[in-house]
N, C-alpha and C positions, 0 to 999 in steps of 0.2 A: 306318292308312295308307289312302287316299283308293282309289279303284279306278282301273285304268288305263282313259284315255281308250278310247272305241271307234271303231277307224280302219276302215272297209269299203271293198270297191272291188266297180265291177262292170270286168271284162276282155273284153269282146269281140274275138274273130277277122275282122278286115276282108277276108275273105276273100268278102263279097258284102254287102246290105243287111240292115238289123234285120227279124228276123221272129218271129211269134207265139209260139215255143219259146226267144228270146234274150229277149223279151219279159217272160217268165213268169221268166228269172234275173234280170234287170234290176231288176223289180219287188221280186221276195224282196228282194234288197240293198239295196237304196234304202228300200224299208219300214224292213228290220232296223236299218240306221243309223236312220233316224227316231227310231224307237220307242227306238233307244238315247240320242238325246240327241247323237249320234255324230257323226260325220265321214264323208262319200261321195265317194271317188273314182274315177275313171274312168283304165283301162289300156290301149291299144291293142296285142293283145298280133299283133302283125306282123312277130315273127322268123323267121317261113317266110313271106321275099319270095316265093318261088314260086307262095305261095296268095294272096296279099296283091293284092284288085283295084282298080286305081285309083279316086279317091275314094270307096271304102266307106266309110273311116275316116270321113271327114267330111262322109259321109251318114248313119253312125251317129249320130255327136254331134249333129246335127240333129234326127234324130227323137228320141232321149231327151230335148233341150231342149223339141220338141212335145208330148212326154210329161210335161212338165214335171219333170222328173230335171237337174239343173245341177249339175255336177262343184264340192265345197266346196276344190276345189283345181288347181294347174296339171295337165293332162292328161299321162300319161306315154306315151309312143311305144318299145318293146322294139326298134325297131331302130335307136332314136338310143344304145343303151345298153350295144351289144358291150362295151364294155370291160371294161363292169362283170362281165359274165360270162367273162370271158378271165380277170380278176381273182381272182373266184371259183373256176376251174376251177384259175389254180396255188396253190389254196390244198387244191384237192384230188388235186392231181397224186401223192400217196403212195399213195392208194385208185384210182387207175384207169390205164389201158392202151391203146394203139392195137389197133385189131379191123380185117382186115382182109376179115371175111367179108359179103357181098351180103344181102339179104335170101330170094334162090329157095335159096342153100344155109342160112341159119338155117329155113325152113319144111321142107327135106328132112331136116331131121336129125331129123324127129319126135320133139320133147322133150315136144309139147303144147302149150298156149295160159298165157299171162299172164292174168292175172283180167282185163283189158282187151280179151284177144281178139289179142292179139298173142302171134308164135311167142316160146318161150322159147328165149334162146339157151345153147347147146349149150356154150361157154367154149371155143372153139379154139384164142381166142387169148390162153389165160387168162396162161400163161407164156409168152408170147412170138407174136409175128406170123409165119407156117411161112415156111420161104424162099423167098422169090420171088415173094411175094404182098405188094402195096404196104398201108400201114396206110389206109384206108376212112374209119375215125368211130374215137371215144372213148368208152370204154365206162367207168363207174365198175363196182368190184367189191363185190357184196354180202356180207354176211357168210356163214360158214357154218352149213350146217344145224346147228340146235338152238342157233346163237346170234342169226339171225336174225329174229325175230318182233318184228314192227312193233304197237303196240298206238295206238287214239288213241279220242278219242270223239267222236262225232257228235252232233249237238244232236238232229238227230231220229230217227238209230236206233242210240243208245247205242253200246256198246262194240263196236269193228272190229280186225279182228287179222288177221292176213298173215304168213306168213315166204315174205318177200322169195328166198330161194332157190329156192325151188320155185312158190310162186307170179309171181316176177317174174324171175327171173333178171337176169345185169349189165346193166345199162340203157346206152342213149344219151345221153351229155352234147352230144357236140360229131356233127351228120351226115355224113353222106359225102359232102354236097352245100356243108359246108364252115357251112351255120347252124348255132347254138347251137340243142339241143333245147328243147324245154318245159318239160323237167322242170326242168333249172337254172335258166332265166331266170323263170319264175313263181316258183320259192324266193326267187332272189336279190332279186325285184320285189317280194315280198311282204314280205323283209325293211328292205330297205333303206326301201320306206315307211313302214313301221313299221304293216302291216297285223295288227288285233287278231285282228280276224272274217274270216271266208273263206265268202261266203254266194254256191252254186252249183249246178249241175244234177249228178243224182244219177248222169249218166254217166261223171262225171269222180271221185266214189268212191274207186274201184278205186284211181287213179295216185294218191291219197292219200298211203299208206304212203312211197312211193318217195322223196315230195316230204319227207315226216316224218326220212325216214333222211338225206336229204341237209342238211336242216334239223339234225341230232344231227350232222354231222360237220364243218359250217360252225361251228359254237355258234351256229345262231341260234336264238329263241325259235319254239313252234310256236302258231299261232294258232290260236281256236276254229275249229272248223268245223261247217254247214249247208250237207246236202247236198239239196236239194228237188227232187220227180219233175219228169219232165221230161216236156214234153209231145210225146204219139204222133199220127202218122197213121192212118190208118184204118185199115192195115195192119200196123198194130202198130211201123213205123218211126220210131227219134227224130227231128225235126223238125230241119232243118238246112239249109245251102246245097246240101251233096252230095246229098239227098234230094229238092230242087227245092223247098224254101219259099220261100214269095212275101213278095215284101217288107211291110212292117206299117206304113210312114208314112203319118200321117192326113193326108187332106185337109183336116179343118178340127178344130174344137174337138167338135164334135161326135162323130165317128168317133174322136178319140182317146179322150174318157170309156168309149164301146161298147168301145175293143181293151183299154184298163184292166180295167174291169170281169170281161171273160172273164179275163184273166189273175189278177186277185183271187179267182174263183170258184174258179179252176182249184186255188188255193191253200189255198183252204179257204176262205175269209173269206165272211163272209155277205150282203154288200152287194147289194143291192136294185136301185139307182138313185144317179147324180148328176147335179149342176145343170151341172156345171164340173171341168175336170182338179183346180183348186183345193180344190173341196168335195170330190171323191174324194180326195186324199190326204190331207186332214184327217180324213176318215171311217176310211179303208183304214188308217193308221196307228194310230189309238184300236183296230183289230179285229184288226191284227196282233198290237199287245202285250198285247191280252188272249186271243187264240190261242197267243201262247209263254206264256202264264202258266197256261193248262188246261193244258199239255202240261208245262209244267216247264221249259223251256229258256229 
């Protein structure tokens, strides 16, 4: 039987301009498809209108295009695509619950933190919403202890395991501000394109599992995954909008080979010099697939 095709995406947050740390995910992805032979698509993932800043989106797809990165297919938009996760969500309407607690009461109830850094919720409203308290968000229900353990593996740090109970507790599908969260609309995203590989920064990890479990209760298939470091400030900070990173579009051909290159270094890759974004990714490709092939992945 032939091997299945390899589908990659990279999913940027338009919630400001591409910068040196979106950069360094961009690149991983776009390499890895390469060197697969594969397929690269591009997601706008902008289901938190709230964060979502006019034209980022398609000041993104510009500078990737300068980057010379050109999506092998139509671009998909998460907020052209509610339905699909309303869809989604009553197919999981038996595993979840209206929650009608705030976020300052799941931090007082000191449960501790989710491997993400987020409070664990406490299940107030595991049977039901108290009286008089209106339902908030949607919550799906994890399994219980000692049947919950998420297992998956990572291309570059092997075997990952979680129970989702204690480390994550029942999660947000639908917010209180009335968007679909992340964790459904990237499963449902990733199924519906028929994404193989899931090549991304190593902060997103953690919400792995979540994404794994909801993927086991939809039947969809789960996809490889690559999780690559993510690049810090000097202060030991991930590099982000919220952190104040400056945007990464080059002014010319020149400056984009230079912002390549650092993010090829940053990767491991050994490259020296290019003439052109052209000759760098003909080079950067040949030293990606022979970087996953010292490593095994």
């Amino acid at each position: 039987m032939p091997a299945m095709a390899y589908i990659g995406r990279f999913a940027p947050s338009p919630s400001g301009p591409l910068h040196a740390g979106s950069l360094v995910a961009a690149v991983a992805s776009y390499l890895d498809a390469r060197a697969h032979q594969g397929t690269w698509l591009i997601r706008i993932e902008d289901i938190d209108e709230v964060r979502t800043a006019p034209g980022a989106a398609q000041d993104i797809i510009a500078t990737l295009r300068a980057f010379g990165m050109e999506a092998d297919g139509e671009i998909v938009w998460q907020s052209r695509r509610k339905e699909l996760y309303q869809a989604a969500f009553d197919r999981l309407a038996a595993h979840a619950y209206p929650c009608g607690c705030n976020r300052r009461e799941i931090a007082d109830s000191r449960l501790g933190l989710a491997a993400d850094g987020a409070a664990l919720y406490p299940g107030v409203c595991r049977d039901g919403v108290p009286p008089g308290r209106p339902a908030r968000s949607l919550r799906v229900r994890v399994p219980e202890p000692g049947q919950d353990l998420i297992v998956f593996t990572d291309r570059l740090s092997g075997e990952m395991r979680q129970q989702l109970a204690a480390e994550s507790g029942d999660f947000v599908l639908r917010r209180a501000d009335g968007y679909w969260a992340y964790q459904l609309a990237v499963v449902v995203d990733d199924a519906l394109q028929g994404i193989t590989d899931v090549v991304r920064g190593a902060d997103l990890l953690d919400s792995t599992p979540r994404q794994v479990y909801l993927q086991h209760l939809l039947g969809y298939p789960t996809p490889r995954y690559l999780h690559v470091p993510v690049l810090r400030s000097a202060t030991g900070e991930k590099l982000s909008k919220q952190t104040g990173a400056l945007s990464i579009a080059p002014g010319n051909a020149v400056a984009a080979v230079e912002a390549l290159l650092v993010a090829a270094h940053f990767l491991g890759l050994p490259m020296q010099r290019a003439q052109s974004v052209d000759a760098f990714w003909k080079a950067a490709i040949d030293d990606w697939a022979e970087l996953l092939d010292l490593r095994g992945v």
